[in-house]
C-alpha positions as CSV (number, residue, x, y, z in Angstrom):
1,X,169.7,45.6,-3.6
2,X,171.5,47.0,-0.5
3,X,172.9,50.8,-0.3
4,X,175.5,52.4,1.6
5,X,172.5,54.2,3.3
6,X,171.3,50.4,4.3
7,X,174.9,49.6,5.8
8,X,174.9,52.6,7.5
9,X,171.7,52.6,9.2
10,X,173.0,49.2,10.6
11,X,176.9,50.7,11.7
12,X,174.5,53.7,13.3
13,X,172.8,51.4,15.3
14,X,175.8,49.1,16.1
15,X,177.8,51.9,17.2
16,X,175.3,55.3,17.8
17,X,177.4,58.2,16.6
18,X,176.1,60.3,19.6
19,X,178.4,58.1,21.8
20,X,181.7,59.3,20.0
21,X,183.8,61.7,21.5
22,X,183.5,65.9,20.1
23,X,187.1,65.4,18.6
24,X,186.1,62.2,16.4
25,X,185.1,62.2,13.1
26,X,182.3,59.3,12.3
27,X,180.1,58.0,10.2
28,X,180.0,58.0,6.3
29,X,183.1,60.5,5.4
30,X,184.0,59.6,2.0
31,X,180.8,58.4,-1.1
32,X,177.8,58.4,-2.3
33,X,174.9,56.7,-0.1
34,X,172.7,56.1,-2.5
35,X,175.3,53.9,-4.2
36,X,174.1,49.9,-4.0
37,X,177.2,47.6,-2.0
38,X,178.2,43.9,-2.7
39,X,181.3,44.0,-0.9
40,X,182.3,45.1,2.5
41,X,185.6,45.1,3.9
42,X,185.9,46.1,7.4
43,X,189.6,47.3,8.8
44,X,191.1,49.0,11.8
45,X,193.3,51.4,9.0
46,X,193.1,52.9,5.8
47,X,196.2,51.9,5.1
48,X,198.1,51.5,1.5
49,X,198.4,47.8,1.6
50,X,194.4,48.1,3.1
51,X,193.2,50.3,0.5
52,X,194.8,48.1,-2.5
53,X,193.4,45.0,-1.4
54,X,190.0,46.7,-1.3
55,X,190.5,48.7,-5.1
56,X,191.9,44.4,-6.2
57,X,188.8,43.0,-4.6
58,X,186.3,45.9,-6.1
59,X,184.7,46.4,-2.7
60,X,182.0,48.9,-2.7
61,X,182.9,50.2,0.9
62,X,185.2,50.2,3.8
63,X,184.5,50.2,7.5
64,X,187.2,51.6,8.9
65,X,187.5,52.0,12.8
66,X,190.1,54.8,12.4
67,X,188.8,57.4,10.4
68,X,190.2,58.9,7.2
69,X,189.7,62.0,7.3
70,X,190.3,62.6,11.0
71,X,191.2,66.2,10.5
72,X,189.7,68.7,8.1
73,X,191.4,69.1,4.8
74,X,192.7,72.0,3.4
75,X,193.3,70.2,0.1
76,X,193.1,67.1,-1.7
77,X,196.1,66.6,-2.9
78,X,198.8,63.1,-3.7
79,X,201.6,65.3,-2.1
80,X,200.7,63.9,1.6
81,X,199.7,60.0,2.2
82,X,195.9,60.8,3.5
83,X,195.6,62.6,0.0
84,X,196.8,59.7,-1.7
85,X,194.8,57.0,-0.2
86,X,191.8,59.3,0.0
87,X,192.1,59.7,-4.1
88,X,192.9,56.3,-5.0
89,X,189.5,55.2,-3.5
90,X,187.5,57.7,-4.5
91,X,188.6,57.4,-8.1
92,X,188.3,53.8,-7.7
93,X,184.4,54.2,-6.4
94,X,185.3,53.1,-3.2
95,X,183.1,54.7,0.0
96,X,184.5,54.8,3.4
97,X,182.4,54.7,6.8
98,X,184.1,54.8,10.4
99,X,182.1,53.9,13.7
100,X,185.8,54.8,15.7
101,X,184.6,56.2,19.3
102,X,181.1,55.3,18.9
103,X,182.1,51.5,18.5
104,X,184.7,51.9,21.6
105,X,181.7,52.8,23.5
106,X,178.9,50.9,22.3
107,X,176.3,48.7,24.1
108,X,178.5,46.0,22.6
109,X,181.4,47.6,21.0
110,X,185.3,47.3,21.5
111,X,185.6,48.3,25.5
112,X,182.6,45.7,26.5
113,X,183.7,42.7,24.1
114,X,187.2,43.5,25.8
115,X,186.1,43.6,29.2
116,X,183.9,40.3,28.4
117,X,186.8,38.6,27.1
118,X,189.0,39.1,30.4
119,X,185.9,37.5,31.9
120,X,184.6,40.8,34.1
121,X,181.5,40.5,36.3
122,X,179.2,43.8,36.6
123,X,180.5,45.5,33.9
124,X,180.1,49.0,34.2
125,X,181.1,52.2,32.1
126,X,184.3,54.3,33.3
127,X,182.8,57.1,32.3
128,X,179.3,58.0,31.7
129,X,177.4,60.1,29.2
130,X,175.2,62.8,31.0
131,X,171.9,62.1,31.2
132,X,172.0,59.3,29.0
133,X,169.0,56.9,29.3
134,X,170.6,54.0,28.7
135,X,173.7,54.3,30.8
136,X,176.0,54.4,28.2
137,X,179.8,56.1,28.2
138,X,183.3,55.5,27.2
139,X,186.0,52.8,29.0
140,X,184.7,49.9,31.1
141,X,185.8,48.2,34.2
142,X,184.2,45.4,36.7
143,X,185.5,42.8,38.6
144,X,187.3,39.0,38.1
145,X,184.9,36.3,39.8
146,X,188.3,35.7,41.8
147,X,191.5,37.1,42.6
148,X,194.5,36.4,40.2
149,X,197.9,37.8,39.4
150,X,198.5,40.3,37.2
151,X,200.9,38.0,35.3
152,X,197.5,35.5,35.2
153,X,195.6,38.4,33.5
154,X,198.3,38.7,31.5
155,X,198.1,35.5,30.0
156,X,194.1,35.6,29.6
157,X,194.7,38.8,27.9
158,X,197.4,37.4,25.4
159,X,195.4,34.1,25.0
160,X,192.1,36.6,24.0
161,X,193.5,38.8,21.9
162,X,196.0,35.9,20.0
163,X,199.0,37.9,20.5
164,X,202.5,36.5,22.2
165,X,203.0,39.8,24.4
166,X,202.7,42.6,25.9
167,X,204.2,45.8,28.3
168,X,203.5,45.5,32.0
169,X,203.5,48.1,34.9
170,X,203.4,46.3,38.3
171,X,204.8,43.3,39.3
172,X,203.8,39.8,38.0
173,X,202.5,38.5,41.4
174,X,200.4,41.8,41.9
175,X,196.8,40.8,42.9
176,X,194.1,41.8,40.7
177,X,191.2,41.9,41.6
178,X,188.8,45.2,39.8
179,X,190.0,46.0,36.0
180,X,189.5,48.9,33.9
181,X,189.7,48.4,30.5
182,X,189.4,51.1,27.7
183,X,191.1,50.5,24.4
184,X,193.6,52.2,22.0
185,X,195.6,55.1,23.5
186,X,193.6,55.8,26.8
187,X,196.1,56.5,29.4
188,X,193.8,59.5,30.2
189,X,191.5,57.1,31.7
190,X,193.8,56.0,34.8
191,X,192.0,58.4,37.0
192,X,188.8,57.1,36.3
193,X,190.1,53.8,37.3
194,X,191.4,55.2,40.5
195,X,188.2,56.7,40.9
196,X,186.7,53.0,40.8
197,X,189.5,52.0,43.0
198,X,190.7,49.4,40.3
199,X,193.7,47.1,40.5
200,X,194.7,47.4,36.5
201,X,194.2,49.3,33.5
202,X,193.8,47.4,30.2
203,X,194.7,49.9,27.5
204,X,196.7,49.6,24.2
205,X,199.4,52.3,24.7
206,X,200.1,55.3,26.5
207,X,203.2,57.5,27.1
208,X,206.1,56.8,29.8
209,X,204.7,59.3,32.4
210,X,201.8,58.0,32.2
211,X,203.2,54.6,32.8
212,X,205.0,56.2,36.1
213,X,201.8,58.0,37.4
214,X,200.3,54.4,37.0
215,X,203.4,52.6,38.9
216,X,203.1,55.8,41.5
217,X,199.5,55.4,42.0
218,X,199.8,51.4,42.5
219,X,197.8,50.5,39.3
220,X,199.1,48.3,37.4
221,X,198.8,48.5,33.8
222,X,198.6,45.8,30.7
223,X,199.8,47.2,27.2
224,X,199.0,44.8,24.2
225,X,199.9,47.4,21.9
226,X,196.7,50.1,20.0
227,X,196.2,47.5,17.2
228,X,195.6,44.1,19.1
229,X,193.3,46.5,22.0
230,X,191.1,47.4,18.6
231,X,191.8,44.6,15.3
232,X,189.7,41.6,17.3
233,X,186.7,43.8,17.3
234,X,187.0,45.3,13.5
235,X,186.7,41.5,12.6
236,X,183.4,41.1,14.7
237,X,182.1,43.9,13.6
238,X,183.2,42.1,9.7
239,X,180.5,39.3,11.1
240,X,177.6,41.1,12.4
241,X,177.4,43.1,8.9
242,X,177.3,39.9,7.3
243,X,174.8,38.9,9.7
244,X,172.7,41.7,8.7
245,X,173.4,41.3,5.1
246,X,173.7,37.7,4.2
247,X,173.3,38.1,0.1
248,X,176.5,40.8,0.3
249,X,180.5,39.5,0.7
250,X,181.9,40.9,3.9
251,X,185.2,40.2,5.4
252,X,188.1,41.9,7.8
253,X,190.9,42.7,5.4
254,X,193.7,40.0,5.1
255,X,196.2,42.0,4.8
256,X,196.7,45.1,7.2
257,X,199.1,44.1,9.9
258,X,200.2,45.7,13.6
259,X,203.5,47.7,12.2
260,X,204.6,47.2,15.6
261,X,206.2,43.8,15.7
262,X,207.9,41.6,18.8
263,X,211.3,40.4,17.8
């Protein structure tokens, strides 16, 4: 019978916490790891419709990209929604693990699955852990095996994650030639990518001046949105647990959704 210990020991070696940044918070934040698990449900959110389809489904954990806690608690409480969700797990057994950073910067976590699916060439960290011995660090970029537009990007993007759009900084003709990718809310990696003289940043969101000292700085900039940079991954990571752990039930939840919607 497999433990929340087991799982864990896999997610740690998926996703090695000493990759996350000092901010995060990762690795098993809410059970009991001695517990034994029969069902997994991955997610990029604690969210309420997440966390009731886990408490209908009786999973035994969650692995949760975004982690819940992120900050410390002062109390425990159903007066705030963290409190809620938090409670309504716990009292329904339910253990929580989160990879977040670590997985953004794994050997194969979010950034280099990203970068592989825009089809880079000599991948390459944005920026690097000191003294790491396996080269490791946070972002990626590398280079397109030819020249396109940044509108053609645009559409192997759209076509990779399965979303219908996107925000743009440049123009659609724009030639593209080195990308930086690095997903989520990561606008503060454009000056690593100036540093690697890159064409475009790939990153989910970032604020309007941001945006401008990207357009100022001639580098364009793709936007899918936080939750398509991050939801594709949180469903691979749903099949390389049940890789692992073929006799347990392991799926990405059904029913979260991107609350950001194209109209």
């Amino acid at each position: 019978m497999s433990t929340i210990d087991d799982v864990s020991e896999v997610l740690r070696s998926l996703a090695p916490p000493y990759l996350a940044e000092e901010w995060d918070n990762v690795g098993l934040l809410v059970g009991d790891g001695k517990r034994s698990v029969k069902r997994i449900m991955t997610c990029l959110t604690v969210t309420r419709e997440s966390a009731r389809e886990a408490i209908d489904q009786q999973v035994e954990l969650i692995v949760a990209h975004h982690p819940i806690p992120f900050r410390p608690l002062k109390r425990l409480t159903t007066e705030d929604t963290t409190g809620q969700l938090l409670l309504s797990l716990i009292n329904a057994g339910i253990s929580v693990y989160s990879p977040h950073t670590a997985f953004d910067s794994a050997r194969d976590g979010i950034n280099q699955r990203l970068a592989e699916g825009l089809e880079l060439l000599k991948i390459q960290p944005l920026q690097l852990i000191e003294n790491d011995p396996d080269g490791l660090g946070a972002g990626r970029w590398g280079e397109l095996a030819e020249q396109l537009t940044l509108e053609e990007v645009g559409t192997r993007l759209k076509q990779f994650l399965r979303i219908r759009g996107l925000h743009m900084v440049g123009t659609p003709a724009q030639p593209i030639q080195r990308v930086a990718v690095a997903c989520g809310s990561a606008g503060q990696f454009l000056a690593a990518a100036q540093k690697y003289q890159c064409d475009l940043l790939v990153t989910g969101e970032t604020s309007f001046h941001t945006c401008l000292a990207s357009a100022a700085a001639q580098v364009a900039m793709l936007l899918p949105g936080h939750y398509a940079s991050e939801r594709f991954a949180v469903e691979s990571l749903a099949e390389s647990l049940g890789y692992h752990f073929p006799a347990l039930v392991v799926w990405a939840s059904r029913e979260e959704a991107d609350p950001l919607q194209w109209i």
